[in-house]
KEROLUM-469508 format. One record per residue (C-alpha): x, y, z; residue in three letters. Coordinates in pm, 1 decimal. Layout:
residues N
X, Y, Z, Ala
...
end
This chain:
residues 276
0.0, 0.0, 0.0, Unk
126.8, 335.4, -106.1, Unk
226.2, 522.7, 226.8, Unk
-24.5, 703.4, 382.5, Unk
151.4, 970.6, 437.7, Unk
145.8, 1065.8, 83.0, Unk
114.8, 1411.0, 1.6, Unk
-225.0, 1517.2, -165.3, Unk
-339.3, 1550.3, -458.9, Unk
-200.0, 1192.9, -543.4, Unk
-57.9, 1160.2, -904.3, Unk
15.9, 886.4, -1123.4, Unk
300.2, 843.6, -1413.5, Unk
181.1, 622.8, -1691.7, Unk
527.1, 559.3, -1853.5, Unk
887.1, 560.9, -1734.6, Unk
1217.6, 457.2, -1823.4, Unk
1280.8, 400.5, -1496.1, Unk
1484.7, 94.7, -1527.2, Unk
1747.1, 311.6, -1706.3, Unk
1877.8, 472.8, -1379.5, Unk
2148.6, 343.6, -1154.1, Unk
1990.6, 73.6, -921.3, Unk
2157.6, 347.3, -609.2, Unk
1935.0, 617.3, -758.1, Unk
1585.2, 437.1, -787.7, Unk
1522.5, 551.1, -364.7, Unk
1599.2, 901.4, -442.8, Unk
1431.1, 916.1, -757.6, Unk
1091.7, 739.2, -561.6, Unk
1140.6, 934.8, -280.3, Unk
1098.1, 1303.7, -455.7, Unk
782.7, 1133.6, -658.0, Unk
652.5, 1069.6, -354.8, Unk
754.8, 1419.0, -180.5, Unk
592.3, 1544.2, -489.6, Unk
243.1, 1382.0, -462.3, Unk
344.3, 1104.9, -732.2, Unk
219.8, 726.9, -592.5, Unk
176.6, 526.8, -877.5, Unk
459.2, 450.3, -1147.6, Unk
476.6, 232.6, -1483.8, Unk
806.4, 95.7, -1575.1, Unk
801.1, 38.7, -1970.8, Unk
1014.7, -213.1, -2133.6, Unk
1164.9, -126.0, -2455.6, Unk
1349.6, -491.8, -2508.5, Unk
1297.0, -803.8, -2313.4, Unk
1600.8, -749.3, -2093.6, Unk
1428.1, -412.7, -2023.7, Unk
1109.3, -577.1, -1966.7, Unk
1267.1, -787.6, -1726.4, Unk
1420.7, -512.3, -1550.9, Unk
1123.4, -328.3, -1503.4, Unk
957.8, -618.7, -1353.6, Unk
1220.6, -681.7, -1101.0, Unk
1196.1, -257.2, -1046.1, Unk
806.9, -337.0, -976.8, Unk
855.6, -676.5, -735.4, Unk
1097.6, -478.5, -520.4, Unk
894.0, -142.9, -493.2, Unk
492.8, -92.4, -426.1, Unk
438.7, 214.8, -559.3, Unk
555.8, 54.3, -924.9, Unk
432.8, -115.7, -1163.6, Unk
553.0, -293.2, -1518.0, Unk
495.7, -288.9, -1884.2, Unk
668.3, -526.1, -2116.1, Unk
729.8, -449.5, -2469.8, Unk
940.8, -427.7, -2748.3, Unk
1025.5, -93.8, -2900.1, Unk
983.5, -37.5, -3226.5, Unk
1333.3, 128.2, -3246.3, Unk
1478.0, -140.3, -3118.0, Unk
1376.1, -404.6, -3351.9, Unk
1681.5, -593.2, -3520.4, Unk
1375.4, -859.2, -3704.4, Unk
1058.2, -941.4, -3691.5, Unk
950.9, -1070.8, -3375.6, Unk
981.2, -1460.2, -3370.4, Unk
759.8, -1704.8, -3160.1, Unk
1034.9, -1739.3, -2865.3, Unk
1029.5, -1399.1, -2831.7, Unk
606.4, -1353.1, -2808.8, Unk
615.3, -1619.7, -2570.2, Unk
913.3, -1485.8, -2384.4, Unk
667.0, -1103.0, -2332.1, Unk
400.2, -1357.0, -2267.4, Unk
548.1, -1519.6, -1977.4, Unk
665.9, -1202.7, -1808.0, Unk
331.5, -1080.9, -1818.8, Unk
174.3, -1337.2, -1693.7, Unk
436.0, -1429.8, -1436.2, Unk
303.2, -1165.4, -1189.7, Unk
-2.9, -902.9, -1151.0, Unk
239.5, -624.2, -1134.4, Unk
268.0, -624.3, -1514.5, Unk
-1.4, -406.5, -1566.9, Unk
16.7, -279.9, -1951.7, Unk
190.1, -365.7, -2292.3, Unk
481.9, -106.2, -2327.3, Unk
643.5, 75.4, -2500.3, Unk
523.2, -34.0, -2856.8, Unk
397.8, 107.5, -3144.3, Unk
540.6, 266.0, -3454.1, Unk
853.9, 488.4, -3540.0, Unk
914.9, 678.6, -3895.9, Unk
1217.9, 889.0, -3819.6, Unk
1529.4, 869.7, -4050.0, Unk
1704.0, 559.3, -4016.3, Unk
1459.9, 385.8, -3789.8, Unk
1430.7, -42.1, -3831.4, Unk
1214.1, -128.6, -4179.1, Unk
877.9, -55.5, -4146.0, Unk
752.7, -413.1, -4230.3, Unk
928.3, -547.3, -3930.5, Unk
811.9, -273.4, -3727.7, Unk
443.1, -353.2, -3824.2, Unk
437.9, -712.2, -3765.6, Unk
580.7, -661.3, -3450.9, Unk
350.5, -405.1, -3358.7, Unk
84.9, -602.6, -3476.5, Unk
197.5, -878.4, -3264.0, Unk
229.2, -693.4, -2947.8, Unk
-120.4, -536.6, -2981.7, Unk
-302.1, -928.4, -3021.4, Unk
-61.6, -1029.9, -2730.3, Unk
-224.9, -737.4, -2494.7, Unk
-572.0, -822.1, -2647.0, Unk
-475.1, -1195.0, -2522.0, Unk
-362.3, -1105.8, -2183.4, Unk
-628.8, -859.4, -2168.4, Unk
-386.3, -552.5, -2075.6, Unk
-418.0, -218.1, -2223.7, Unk
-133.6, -51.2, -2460.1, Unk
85.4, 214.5, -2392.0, Unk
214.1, 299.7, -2748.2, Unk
456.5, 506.2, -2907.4, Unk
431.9, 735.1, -3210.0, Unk
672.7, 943.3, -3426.7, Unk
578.8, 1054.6, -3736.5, Unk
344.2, 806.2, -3793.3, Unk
53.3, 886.4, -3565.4, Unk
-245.2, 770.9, -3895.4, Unk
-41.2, 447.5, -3925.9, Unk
-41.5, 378.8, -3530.7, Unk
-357.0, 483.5, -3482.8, Unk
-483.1, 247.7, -3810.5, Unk
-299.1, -46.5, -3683.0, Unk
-474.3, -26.9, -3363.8, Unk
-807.2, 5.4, -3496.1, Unk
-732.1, -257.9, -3736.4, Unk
-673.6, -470.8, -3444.7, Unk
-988.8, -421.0, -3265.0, Unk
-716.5, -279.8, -2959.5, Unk
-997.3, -76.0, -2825.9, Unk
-1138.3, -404.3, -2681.8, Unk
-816.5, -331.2, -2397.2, Unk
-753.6, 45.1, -2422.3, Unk
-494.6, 241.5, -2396.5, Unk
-279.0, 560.7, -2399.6, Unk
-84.4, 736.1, -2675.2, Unk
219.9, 838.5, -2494.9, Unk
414.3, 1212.8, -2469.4, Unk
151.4, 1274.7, -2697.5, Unk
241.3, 1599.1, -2889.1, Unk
10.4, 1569.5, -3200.9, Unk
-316.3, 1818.0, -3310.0, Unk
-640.4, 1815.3, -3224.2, Unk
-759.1, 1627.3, -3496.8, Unk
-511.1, 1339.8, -3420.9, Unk
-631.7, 1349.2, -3005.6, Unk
-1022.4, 1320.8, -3126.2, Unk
-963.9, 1068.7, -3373.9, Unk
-756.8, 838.8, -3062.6, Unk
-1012.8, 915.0, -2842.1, Unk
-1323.6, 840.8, -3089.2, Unk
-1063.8, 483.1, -3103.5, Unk
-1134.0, 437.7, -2730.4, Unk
-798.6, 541.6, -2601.2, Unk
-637.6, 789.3, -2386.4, Unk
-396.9, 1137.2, -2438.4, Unk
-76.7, 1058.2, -2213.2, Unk
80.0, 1409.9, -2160.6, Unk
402.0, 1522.1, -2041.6, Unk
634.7, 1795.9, -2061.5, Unk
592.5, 1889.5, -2343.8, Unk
253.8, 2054.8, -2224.9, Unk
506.0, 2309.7, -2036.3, Unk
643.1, 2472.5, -2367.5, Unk
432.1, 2391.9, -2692.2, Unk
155.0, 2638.0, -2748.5, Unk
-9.6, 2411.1, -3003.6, Unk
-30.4, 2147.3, -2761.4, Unk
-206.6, 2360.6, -2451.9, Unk
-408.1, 2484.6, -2697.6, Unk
-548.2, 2100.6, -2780.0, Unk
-557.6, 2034.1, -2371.3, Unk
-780.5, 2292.3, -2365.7, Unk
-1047.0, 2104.1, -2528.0, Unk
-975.6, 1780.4, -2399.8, Unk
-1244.9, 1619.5, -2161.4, Unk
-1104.5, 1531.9, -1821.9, Unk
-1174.0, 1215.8, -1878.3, Unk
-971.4, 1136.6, -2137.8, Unk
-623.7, 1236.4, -2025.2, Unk
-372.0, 1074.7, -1827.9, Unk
-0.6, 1208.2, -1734.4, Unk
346.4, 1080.1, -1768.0, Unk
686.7, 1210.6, -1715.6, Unk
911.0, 974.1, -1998.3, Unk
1168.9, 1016.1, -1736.4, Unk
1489.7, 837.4, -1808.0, Unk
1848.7, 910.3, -1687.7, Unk
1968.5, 1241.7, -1920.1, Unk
2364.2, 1275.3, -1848.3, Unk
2316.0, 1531.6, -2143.7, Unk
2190.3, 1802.2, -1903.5, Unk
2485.2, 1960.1, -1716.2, Unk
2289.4, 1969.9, -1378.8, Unk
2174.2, 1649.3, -1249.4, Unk
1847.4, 1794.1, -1103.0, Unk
1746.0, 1938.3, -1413.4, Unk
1704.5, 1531.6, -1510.6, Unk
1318.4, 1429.3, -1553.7, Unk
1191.7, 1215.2, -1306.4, Unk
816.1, 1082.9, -1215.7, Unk
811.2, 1409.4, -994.8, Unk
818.8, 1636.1, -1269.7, Unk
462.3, 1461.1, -1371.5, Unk
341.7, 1721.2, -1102.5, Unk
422.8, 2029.8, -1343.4, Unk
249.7, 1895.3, -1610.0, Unk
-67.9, 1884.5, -1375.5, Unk
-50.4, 2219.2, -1241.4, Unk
-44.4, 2330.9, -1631.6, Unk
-368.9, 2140.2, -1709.6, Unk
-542.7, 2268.8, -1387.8, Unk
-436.0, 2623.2, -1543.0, Unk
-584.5, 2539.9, -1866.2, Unk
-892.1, 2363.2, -1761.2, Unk
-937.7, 2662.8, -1492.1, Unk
-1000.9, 2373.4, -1220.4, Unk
-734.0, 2291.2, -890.7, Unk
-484.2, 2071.4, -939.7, Unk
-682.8, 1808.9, -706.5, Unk
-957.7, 1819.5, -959.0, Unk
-674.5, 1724.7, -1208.3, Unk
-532.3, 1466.6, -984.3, Unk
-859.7, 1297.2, -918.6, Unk
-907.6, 1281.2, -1323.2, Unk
-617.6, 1191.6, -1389.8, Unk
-540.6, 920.9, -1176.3, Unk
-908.1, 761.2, -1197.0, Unk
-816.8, 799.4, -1571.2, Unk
-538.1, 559.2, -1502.5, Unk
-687.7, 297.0, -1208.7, Unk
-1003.9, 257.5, -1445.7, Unk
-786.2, 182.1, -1749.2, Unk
-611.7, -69.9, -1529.6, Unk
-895.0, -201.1, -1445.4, Unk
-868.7, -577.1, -1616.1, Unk
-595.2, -805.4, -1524.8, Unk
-375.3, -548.9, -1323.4, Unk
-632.8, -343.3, -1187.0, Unk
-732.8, -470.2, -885.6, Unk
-326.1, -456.2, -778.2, Unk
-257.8, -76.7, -917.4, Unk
-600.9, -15.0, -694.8, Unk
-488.3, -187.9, -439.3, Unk
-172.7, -53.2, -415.8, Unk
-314.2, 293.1, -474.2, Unk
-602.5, 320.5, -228.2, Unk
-500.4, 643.5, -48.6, Unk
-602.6, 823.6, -391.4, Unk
-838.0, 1102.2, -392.8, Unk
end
């Protein structure tokens, strides 16, 4: 159970690189979550050693939770049988795996063929529908294609989130007429284009993340996002919806427990009962 002791309004980070960050760090980096009204984290897996790593992240700390996946970026082939079953067997080997992550699509210059990157984003989306988890996925200059795929796929039948979403409004409607959520982070802070979209978005359909992961590029090691920075990006949506950032929270959050609500549901909840 998430301490009780956690400040209020009590926020939730749909997708982290978590597992990226020095095993010495991970206290520090839950602690200021926590400090900063942040209980509930997903890990996402961008290989299977990743997934495997987030997993172990998500057995050793209850505020934390898993996604397994293979990112499309880092696809050498298409994804084999060994390796389905492999994702498969992670998931299923505890209720801490709570979504398929990070998947999806990726069109940038020199990114992995895009017939290997469909099948195996094809493959991922009928393994959630199987394990009857929701999909975190991923989208760069391909946001149509993603968003085809998935309806292709029937994935509305689980749900999900498009992640660090940064797209128009057209492309937020048409994923939300789909049946799945607008994750947004940071981003939120700087691009006009994109507050002016939150603006119009219903409360219901938005969840937060922070894409944290460890960013040696920055000279100053606080200026680093972590899960605590999900807290910023909530304060700008209260400003733009004209509500408090507890009305946010509450949204938000619920956004995220009722999308969890199949297979890892009842353990996010569980874990998560202090929320507003």
């Amino acid at each position: 159970m998430v301490d009780k002791l956690l400040p209020k309004p009590f926020l939730a980070d749909a997708r982290t690189h978590l597992d990226q960050y020095p095993e010495e760090e991970i206290l520090s980096v839950l602690s200021r979550a926590r400090s900063a009204g942040v209980g509930l984290i997903i890990a996402a897996g961008t290989t299977l050693d990743s997934s495997r790593a987030c997993l172990r992240l998500s057995e050793g700390y209850e505020d934390v939770f898993a996604g397994v996946g293979i990112h499309p970026m880092d696809l050498q082939r298409p994804l084999d049988q060994r390796t389905l079953t492999e994702l498969r067997d992670l998931a299923l080997s505890s209720r801490k795996v709570v979504v398929v992550s990070e998947v999806g699509l990726d069109f940038l210059k020199g990114a992995p063929d895009r017939d290997i990157q469909y099948q195996a984003f094809r493959e991922q989306v009928r393994l959630a529908k199987d394990l009857g988890l929701p999909v975190v996925f991923h989208s760069r200059e391909a946001d149509l294609e993603v968003l085809r795929v998935l309806e292709e796929e029937r994935a509305w039948t689980v749900g999900g989130a498009m992640h660090y979403f940064q797209g128009d409004e057209a492309t937020a409607r048409r994923c939300i007429e789909l049946g799945f959520h607008i994750s947004l982070a940071k981003p939120l802070l700087r691009l006009l284009h994109l507050q002016e979209v939150a603006k119009r978005l219903s409360p219901e359909t938005v969840v937060l993340e922070s894409d944290c992961y460890p960013q040696p590029f920055k000279k100053k090691r606080e200026s680093w996002t972590e899960p605590r920075h999900v807290r910023a990006v909530a304060e700008k949506l209260a400003q733009l919806w004209n509500v408090s950032l507890e009305n946010v929270a509450q949204a938000t959050t619920g956004n995220l427990l009722s999308l969890l609500a199949g297979k890892g549901g009842p353990v996010a909840k569980e874990a998560c009962q202090e929320a507003p």
